[in-house]
C-alpha positions in Angstrom: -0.1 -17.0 7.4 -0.7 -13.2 8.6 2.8 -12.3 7.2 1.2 -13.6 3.5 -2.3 -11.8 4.0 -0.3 -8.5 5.2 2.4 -9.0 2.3 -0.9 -9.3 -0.4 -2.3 -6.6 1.0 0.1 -4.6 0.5 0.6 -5.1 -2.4 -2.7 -4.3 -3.5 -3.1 -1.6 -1.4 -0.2 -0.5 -3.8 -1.6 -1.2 -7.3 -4.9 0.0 -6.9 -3.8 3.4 -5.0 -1.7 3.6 -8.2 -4.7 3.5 -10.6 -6.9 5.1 -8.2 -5.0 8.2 -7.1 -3.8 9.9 -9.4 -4.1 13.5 -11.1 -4.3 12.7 -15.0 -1.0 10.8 -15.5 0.6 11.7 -12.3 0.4 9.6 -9.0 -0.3 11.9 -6.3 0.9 9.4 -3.7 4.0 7.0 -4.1 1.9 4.2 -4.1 4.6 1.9 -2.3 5.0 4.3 0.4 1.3 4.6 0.6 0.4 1.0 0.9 3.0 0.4 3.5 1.5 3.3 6.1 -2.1 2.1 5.0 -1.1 -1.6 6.2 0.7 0.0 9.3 -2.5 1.0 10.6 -4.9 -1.6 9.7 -2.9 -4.6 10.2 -0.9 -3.1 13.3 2.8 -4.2 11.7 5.9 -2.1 11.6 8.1 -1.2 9.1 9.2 -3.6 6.4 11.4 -2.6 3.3 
């Protein structure tokens, strides 16, 4: 169940940094990337690609 909720959550970690973060019609983070180190630290995982 925790590999779902982290899996979800990274996901929309991803899409909303992707609407969120961004300089006019640029991303200013790769929102992928981003949402993978964001659920390093809050869900304690490790690397998953």
């Amino acid at each position: 169940m925790l590999v779902l909720l982290t899996a979800v959550a990274t996901a929309a970690i991803a899409i909303v940094s992707k609407h969120t973060l961004r300089l006019r019609t640029a991303n200013i983070f790769n929102p992928a990337a981003l949402a993978l180190v964001a659920t390093f630290y809050l869900f304690d995982t490790a690397q998953s690609w």
